[in-house]
N, CA and C atoms as an extended XYZ file, in Angstrom:
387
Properties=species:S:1:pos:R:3:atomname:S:1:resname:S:1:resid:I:1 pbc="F F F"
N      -103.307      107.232       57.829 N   UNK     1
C      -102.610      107.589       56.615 CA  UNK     1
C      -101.611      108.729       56.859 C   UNK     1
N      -101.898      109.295       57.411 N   UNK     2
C      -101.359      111.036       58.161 CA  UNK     2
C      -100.248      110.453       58.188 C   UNK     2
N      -100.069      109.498       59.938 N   UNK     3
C       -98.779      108.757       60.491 CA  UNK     3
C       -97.904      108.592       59.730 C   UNK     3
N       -98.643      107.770       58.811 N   UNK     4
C       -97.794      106.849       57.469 CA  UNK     4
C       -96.777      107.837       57.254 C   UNK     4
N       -97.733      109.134       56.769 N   UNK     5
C       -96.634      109.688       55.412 CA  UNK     5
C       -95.551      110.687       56.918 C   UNK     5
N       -95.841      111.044       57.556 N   UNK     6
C       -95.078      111.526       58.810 CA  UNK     6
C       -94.132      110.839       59.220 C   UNK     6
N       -94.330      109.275       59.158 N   UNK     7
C       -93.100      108.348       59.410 CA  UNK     7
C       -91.858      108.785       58.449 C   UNK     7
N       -92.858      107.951       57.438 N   UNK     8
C       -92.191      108.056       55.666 CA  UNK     8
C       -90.658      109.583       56.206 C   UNK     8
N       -91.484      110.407       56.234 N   UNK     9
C       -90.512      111.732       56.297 CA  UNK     9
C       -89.903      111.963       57.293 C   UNK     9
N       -89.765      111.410       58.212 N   UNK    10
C       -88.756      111.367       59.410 CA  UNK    10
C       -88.007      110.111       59.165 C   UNK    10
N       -88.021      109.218       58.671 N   UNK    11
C       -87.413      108.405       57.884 CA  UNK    11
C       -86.575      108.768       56.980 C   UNK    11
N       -86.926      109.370       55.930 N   UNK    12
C       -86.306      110.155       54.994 CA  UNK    12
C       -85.047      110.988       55.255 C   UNK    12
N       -85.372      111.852       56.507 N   UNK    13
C       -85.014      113.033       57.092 CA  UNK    13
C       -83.838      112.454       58.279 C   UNK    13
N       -84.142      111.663       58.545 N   UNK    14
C       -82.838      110.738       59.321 CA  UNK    14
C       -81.901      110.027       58.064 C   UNK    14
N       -82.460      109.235       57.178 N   UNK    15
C       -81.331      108.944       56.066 CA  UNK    15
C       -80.352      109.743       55.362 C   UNK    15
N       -81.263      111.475       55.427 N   UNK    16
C       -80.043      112.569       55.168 CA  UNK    16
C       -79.306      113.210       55.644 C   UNK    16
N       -79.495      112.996       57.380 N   UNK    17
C       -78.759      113.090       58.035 CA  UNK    17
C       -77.739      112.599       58.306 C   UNK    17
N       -77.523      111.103       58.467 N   UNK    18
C       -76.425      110.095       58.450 CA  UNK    18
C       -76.017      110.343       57.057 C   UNK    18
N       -76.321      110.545       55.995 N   UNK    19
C       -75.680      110.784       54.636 CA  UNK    19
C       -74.912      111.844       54.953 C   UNK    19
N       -75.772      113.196       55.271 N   UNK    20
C       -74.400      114.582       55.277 CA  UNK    20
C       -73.974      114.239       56.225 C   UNK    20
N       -74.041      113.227       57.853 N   UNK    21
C       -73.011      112.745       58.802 CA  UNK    21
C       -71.535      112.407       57.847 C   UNK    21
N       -72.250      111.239       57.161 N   UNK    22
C       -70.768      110.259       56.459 CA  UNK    22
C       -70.184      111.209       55.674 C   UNK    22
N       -71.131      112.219       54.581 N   UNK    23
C       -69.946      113.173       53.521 CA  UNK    23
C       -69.179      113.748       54.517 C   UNK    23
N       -69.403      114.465       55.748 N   UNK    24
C       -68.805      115.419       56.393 CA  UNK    24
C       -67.241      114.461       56.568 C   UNK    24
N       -67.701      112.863       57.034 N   UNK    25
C       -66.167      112.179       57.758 CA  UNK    25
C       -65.731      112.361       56.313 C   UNK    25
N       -66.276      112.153       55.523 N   UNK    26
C       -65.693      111.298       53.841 CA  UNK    26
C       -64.516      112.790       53.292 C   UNK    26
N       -65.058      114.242       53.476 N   UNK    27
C       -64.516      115.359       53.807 CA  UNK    27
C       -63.009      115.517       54.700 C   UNK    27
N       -63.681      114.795       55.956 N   UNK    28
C       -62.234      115.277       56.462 CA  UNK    28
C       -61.089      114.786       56.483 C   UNK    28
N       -61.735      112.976       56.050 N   UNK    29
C       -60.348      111.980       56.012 CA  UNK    29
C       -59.611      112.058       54.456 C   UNK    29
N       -60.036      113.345       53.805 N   UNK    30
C       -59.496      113.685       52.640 CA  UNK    30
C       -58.507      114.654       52.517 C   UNK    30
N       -58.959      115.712       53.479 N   UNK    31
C       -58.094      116.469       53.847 CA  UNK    31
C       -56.466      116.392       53.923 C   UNK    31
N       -56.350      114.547       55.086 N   UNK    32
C       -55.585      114.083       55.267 CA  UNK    32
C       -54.541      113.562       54.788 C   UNK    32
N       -55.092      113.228       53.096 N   UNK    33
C       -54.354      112.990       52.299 CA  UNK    33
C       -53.149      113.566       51.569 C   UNK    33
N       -51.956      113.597       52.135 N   UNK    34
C       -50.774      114.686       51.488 CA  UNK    34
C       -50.482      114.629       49.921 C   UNK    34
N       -50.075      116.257       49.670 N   UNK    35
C       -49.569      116.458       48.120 CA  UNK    35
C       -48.815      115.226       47.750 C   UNK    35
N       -48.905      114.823       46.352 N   UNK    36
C       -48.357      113.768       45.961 CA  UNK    36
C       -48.275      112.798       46.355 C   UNK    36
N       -49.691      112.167       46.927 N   UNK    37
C       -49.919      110.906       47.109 CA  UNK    37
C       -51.501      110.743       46.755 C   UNK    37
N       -52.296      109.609       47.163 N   UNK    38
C       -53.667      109.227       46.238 CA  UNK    38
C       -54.102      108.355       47.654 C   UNK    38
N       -55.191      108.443       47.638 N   UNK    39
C       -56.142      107.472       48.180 CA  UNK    39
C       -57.346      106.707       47.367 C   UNK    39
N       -57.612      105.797       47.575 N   UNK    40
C       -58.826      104.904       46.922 CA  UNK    40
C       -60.324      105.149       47.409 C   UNK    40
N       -60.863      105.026       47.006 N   UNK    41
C       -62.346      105.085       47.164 CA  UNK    41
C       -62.534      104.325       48.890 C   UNK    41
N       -61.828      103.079       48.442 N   UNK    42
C       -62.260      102.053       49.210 CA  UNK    42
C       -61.183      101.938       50.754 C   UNK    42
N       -60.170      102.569       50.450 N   UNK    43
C       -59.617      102.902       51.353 CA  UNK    43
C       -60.449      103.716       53.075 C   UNK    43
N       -60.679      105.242       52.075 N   UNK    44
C       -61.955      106.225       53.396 CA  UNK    44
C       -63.145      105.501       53.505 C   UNK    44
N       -63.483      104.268       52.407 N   UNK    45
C       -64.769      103.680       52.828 CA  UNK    45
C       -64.655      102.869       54.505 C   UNK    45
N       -63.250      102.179       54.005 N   UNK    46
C       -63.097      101.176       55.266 CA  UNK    46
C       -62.619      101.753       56.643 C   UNK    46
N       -61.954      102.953       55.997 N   UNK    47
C       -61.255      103.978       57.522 CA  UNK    47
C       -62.766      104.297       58.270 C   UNK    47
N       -63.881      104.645       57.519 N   UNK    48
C       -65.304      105.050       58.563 CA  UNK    48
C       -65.650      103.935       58.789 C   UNK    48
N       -65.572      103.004       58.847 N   UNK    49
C       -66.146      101.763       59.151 CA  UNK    49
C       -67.292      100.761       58.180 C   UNK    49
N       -66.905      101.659       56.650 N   UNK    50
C       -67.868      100.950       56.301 CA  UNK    50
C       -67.720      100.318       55.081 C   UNK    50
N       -66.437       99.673       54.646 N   UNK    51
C       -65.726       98.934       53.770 CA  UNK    51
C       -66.889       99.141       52.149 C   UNK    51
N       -68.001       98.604       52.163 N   UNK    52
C       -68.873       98.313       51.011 CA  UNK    52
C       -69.740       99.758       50.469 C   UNK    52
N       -69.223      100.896       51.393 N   UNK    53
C       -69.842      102.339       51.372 CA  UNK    53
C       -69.128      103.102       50.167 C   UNK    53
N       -68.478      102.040       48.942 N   UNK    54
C       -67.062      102.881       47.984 CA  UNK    54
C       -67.929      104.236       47.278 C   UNK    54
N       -69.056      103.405       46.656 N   UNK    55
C       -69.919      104.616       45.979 CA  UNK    55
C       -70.401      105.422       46.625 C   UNK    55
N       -70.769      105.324       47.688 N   UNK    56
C       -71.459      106.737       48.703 CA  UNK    56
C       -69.861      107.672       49.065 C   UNK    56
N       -69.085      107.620       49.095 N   UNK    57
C       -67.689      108.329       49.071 CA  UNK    57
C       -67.647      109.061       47.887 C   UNK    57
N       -67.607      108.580       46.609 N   UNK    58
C       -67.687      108.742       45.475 CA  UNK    58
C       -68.972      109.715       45.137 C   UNK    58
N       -70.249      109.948       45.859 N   UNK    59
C       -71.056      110.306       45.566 CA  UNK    59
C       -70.827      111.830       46.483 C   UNK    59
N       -70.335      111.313       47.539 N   UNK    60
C       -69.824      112.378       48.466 CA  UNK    60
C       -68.730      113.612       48.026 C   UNK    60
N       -67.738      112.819       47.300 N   UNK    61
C       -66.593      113.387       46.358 CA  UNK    61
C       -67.553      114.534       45.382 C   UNK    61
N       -68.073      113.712       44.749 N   UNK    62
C       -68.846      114.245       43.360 CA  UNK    62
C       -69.718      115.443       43.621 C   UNK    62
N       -70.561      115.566       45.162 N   UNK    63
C       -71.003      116.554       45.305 CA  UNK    63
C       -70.558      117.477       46.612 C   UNK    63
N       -69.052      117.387       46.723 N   UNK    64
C       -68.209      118.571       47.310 CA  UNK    64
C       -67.889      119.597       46.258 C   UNK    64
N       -67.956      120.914       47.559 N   UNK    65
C       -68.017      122.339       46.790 CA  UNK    65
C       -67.231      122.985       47.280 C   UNK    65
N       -66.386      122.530       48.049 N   UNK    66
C       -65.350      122.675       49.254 CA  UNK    66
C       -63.556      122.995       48.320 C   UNK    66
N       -63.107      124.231       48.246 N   UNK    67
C       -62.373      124.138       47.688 CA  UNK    67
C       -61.068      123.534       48.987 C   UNK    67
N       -61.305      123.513       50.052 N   UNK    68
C       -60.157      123.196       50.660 CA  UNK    68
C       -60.533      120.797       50.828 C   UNK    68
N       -61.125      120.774       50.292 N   UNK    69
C       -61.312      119.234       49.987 CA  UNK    69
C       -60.416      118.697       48.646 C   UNK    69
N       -59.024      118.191       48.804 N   UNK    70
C       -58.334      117.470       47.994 CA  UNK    70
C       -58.908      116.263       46.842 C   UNK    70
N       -60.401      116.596       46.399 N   UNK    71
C       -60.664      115.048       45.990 CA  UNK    71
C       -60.420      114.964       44.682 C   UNK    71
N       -59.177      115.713       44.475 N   UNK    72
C       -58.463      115.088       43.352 CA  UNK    72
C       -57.427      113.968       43.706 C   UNK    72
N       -57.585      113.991       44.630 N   UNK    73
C       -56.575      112.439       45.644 CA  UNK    73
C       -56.949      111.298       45.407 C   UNK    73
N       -57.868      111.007       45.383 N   UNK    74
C       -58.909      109.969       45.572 CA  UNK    74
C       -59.273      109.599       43.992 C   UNK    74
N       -58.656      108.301       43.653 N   UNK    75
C       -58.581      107.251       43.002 CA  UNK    75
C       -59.677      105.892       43.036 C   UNK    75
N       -59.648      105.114       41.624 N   UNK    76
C       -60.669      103.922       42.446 CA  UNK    76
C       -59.472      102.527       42.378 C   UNK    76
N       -59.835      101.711       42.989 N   UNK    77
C       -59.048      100.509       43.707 CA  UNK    77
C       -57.720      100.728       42.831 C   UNK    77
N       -57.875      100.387       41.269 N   UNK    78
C       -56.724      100.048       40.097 CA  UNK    78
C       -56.302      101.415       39.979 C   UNK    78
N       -56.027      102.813       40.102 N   UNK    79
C       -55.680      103.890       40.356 CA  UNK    79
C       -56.574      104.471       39.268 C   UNK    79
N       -57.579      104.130       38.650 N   UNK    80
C       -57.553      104.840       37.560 CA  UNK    80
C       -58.545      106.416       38.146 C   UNK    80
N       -58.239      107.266       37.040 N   UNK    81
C       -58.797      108.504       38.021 CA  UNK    81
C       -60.512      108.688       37.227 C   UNK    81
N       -61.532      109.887       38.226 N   UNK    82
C       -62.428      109.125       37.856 CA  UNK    82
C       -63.103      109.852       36.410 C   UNK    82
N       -63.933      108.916       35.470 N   UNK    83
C       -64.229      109.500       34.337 CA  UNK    83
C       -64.761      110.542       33.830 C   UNK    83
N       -65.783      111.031       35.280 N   UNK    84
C       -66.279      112.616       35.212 CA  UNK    84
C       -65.762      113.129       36.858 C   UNK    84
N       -64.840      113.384       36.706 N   UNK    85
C       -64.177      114.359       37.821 CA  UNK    85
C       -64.909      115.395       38.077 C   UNK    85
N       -65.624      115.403       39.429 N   UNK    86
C       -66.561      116.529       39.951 CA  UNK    86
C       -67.140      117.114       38.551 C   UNK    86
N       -66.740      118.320       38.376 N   UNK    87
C       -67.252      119.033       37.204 CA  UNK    87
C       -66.847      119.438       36.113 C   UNK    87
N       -65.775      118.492       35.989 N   UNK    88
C       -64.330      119.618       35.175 CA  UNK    88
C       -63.823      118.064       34.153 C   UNK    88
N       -64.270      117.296       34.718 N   UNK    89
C       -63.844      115.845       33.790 CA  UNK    89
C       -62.215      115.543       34.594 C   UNK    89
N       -61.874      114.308       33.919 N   UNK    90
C       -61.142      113.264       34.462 CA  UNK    90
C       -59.593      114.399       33.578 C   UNK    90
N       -59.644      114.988       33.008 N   UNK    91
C       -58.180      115.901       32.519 CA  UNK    91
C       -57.705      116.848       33.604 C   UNK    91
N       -58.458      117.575       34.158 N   UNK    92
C       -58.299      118.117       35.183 CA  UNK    92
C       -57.842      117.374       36.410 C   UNK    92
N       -58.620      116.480       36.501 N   UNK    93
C       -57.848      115.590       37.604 CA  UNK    93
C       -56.631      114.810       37.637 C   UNK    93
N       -56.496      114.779       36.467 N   UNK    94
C       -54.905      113.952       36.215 CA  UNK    94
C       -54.140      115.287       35.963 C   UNK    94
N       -54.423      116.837       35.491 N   UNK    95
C       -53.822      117.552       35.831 CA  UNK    95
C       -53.178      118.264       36.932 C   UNK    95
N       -54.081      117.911       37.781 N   UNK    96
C       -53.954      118.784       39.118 CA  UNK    96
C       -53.061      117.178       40.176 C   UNK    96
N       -52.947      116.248       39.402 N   UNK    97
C       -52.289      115.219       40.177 CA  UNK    97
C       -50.792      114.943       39.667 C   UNK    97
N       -50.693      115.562       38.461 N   UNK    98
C       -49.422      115.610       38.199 CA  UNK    98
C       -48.949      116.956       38.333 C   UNK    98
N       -49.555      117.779       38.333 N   UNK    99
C       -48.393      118.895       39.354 CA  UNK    99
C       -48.153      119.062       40.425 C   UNK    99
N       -48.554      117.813       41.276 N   UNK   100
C       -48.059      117.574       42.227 CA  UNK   100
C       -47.503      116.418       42.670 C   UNK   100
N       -46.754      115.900       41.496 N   UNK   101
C       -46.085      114.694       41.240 CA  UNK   101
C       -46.296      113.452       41.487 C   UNK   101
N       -48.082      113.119       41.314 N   UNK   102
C       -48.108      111.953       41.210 CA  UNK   102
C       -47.495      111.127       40.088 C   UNK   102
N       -47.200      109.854       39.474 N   UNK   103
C       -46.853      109.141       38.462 CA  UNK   103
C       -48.104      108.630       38.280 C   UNK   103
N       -48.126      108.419       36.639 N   UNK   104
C       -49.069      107.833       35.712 CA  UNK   104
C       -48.531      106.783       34.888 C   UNK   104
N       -49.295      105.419       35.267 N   UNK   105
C       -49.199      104.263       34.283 CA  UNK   105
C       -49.274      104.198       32.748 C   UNK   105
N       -50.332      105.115       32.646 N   UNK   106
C       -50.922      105.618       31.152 CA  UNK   106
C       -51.756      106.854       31.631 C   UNK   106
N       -52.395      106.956       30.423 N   UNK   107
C       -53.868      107.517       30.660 CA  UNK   107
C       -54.334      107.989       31.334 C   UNK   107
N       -54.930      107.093       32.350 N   UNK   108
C       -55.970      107.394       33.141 CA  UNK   108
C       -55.321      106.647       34.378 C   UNK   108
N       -54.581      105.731       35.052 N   UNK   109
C       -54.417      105.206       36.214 CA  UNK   109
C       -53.068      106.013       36.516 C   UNK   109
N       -52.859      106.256       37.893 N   UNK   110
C       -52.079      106.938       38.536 CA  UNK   110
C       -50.954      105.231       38.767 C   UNK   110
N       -49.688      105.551       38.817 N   UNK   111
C       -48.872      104.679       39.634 CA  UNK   111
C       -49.394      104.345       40.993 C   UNK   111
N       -50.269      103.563       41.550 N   UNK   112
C       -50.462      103.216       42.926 CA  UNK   112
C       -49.269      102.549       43.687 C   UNK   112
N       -48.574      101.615       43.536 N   UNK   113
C       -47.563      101.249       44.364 CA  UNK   113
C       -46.476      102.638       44.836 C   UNK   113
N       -46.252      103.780       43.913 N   UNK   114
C       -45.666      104.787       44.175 CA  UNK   114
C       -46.414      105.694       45.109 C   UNK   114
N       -47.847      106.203       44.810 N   UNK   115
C       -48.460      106.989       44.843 CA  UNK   115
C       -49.539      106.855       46.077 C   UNK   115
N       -49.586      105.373       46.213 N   UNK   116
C       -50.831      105.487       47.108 CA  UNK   116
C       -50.477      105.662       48.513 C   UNK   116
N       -51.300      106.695       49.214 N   UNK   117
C       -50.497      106.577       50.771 CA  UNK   117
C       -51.064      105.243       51.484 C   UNK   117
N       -50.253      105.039       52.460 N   UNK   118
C       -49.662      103.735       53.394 CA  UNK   118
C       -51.360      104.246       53.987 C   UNK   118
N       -52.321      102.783       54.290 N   UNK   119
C       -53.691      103.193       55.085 CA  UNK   119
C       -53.032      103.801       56.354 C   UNK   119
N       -52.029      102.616       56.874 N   UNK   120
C       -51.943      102.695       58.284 CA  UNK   120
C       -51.534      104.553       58.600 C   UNK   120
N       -50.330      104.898       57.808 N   UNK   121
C       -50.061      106.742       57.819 CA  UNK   121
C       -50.757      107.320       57.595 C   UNK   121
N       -51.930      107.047       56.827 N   UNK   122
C       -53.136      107.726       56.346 CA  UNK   122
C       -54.054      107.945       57.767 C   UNK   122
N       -54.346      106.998       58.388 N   UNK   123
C       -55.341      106.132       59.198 CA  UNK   123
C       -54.759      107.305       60.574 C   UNK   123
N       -53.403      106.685       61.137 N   UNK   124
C       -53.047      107.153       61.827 CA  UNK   124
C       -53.437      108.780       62.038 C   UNK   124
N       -52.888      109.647       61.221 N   UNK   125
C       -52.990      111.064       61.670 CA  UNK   125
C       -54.424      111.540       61.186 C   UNK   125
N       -55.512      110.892       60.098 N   UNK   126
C       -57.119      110.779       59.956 CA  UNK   126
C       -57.642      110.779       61.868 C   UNK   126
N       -57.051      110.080       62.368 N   UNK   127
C       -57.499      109.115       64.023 CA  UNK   127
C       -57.278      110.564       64.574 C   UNK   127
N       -55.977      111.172       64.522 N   UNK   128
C       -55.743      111.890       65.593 CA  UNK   128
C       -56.526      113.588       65.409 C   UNK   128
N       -57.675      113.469       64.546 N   UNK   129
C       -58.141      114.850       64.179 CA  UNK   129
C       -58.791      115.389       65.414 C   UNK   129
């Protein structure tokens, strides 16, 4: 029974490791993202290799404390920005994206064909960190 629960927690304890592994990449390929442009969820999902990982990015986003982390960049697929922005709500985030000249469809979605950076320019200088 001992084993069991000893597994159990080195189990555990490796799943939070590869978790703060991935926030740390999910962190830096954000960085990357220049003023006045946007990235998608699903975009840094697929740059780490893990295309179907959109919500663990998102979860990653949500619990950065990092003021030098841009994740007011970061959009979901249709640009829209997200509904509880870290801690401050989704106004703040469309604030802090239009003073730095992103374009807005309406509301809540950013112009993506304007706004979203190119993966490959993204990808590229993300590669060369």
């Amino acid at each position: 029974m001992e084993a069991d629960t000893a597994e159990k927690r080195a189990q555990k304890e490796a799943q939070s490791q590869m978790r703060s592994s991935f926030f740390q990449d999910v962190y830096a390929c954000v960085r990357f993202i220049p003023k006045g442009k946007v990235a998608t969820y699903g975009q840094i999902s697929t740059f780490l290799g893990n295309p179907r990982a959109v919500r663990v990015v998102g979860w990653a986003l949500h619990g950065n404390t990092s003021l030098f982390v841009p994740c007011h960049r970061v959009v979901s697929k249709d640009g829209r920005v997200a509904p509880s922005y870290a801690f401050w709500g989704k106004d703040v985030q469309k604030k802090r994206l239009l003073e730095e000249g992103v374009s807005f469809l309406d509301q809540d979605h950013v112009y993506l064909k304007e706004s979203q950076v190119s993966s490959e320019v993204f990808f590229r200088k993300a590669v060369k960190r």
